[in-house]
Wavefront OBJ file of the C-alpha trace (Angstrom):
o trace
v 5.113 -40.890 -3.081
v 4.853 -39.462 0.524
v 4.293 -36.014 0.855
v 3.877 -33.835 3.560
v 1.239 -31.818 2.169
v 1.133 -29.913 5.150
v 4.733 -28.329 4.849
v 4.590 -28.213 1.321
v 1.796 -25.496 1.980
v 3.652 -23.795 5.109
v 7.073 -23.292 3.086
v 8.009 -20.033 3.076
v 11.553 -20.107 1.282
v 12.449 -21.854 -1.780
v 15.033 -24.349 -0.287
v 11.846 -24.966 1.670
v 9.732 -25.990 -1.296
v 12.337 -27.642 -2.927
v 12.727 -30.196 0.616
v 9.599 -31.132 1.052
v 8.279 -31.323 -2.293
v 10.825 -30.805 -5.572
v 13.585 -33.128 -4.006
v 10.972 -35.920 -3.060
v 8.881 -35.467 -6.331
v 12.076 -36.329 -8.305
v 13.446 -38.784 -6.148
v 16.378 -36.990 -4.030
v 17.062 -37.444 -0.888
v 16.559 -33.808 -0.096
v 16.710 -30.340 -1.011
v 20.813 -30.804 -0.660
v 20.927 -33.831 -2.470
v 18.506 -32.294 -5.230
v 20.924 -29.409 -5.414
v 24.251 -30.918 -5.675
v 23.269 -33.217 -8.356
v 21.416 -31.079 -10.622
v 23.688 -28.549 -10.058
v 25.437 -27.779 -13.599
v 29.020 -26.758 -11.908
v 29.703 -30.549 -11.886
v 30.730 -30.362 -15.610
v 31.857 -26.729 -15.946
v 35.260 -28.427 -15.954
v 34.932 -30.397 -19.113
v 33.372 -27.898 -21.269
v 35.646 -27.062 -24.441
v 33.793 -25.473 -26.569
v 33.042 -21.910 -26.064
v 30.098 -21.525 -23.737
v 27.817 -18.270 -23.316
v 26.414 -17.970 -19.613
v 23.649 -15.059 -18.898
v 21.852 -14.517 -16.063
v 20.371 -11.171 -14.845
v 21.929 -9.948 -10.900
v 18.098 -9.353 -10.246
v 17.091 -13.174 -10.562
v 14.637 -13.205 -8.085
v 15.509 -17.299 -7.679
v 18.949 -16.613 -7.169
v 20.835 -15.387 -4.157
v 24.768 -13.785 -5.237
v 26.664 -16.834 -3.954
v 24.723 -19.064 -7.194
v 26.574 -16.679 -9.528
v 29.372 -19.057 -11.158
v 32.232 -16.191 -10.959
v 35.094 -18.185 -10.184
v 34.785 -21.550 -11.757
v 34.136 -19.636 -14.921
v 37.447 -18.113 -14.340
v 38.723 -21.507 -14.489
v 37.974 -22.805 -17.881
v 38.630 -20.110 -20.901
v 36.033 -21.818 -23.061
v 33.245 -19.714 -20.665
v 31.501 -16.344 -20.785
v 29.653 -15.802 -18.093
v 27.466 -12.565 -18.488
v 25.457 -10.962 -15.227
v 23.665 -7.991 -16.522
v 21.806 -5.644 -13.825
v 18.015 -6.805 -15.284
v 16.460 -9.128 -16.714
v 14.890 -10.719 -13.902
v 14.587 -15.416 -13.807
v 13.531 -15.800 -17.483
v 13.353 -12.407 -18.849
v 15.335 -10.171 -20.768
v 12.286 -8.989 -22.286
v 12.615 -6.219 -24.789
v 9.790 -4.285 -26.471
v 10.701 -4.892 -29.983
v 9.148 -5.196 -32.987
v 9.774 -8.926 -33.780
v 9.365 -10.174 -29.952
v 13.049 -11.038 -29.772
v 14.433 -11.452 -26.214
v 17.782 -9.653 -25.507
v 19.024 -13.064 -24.351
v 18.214 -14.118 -27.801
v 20.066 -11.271 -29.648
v 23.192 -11.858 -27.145
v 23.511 -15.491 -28.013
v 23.677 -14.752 -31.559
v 26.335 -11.969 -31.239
v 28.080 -14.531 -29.147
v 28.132 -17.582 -31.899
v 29.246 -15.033 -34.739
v 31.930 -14.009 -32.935
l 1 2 3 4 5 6 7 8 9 10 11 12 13 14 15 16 17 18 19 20 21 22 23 24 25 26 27 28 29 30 31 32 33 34 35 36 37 38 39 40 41 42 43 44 45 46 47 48 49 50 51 52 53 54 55 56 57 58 59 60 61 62 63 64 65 66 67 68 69 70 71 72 73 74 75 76 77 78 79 80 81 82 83 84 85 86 87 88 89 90 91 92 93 94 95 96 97 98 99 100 101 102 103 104 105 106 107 108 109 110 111 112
């Protein structure tokens, strides 16, 4: 594999990382080729079962354009939940039982 170590250590952005190292680690062209194929949009249209989509506004990962608003508006099958918290992989709550209000939500979601 050939890395450029030394702009994997001067990135300063995300899309940066992901160009000189995530893309090249898993075999994409580049950052832009890494994103549009991984990118789960791609099959948003044949989904047709109902589909539960959560992610927090305050995703530090995620800028607002990622947020899937209209092509969830497409296809009736999906939910697509932005709560103000919750942060990248969070939705931490302090309960007893350690259960994640991600967890709880998905479970309201598949009994209803």
């Amino acid at each position: 594999m050939n890395f450029k170590t030394d702009k994997i250590l001067q990135a300063k952005t995300l899309p940066e990382f992901d160009e000189y190292f995530t893309a090249k680690i898993n075999g994409f062209k580049d950052a832009d080729d890494y994103y549009q194929k991984s990118s789960s949009l791609q099959f948003f249209k044949d989904i047709t079962i109902p589909t539960l989509i959560v992610n927090a506004k305050n995703d530090p990962f995620l800028g607002d354009d990622c947020y899937p608003y209209e092509e969830v508006e497409k296809n009736k099958m999906m939910t697509l939940e932005t709560p103000d918290s919750g942060g990248h992989c969070g939705f931490y709550t302090n309960s007893k039982d350690n259960t994640y209000w991600s967890e709880l939500r998905a479970f309201h979601f598949f009994n209803s």
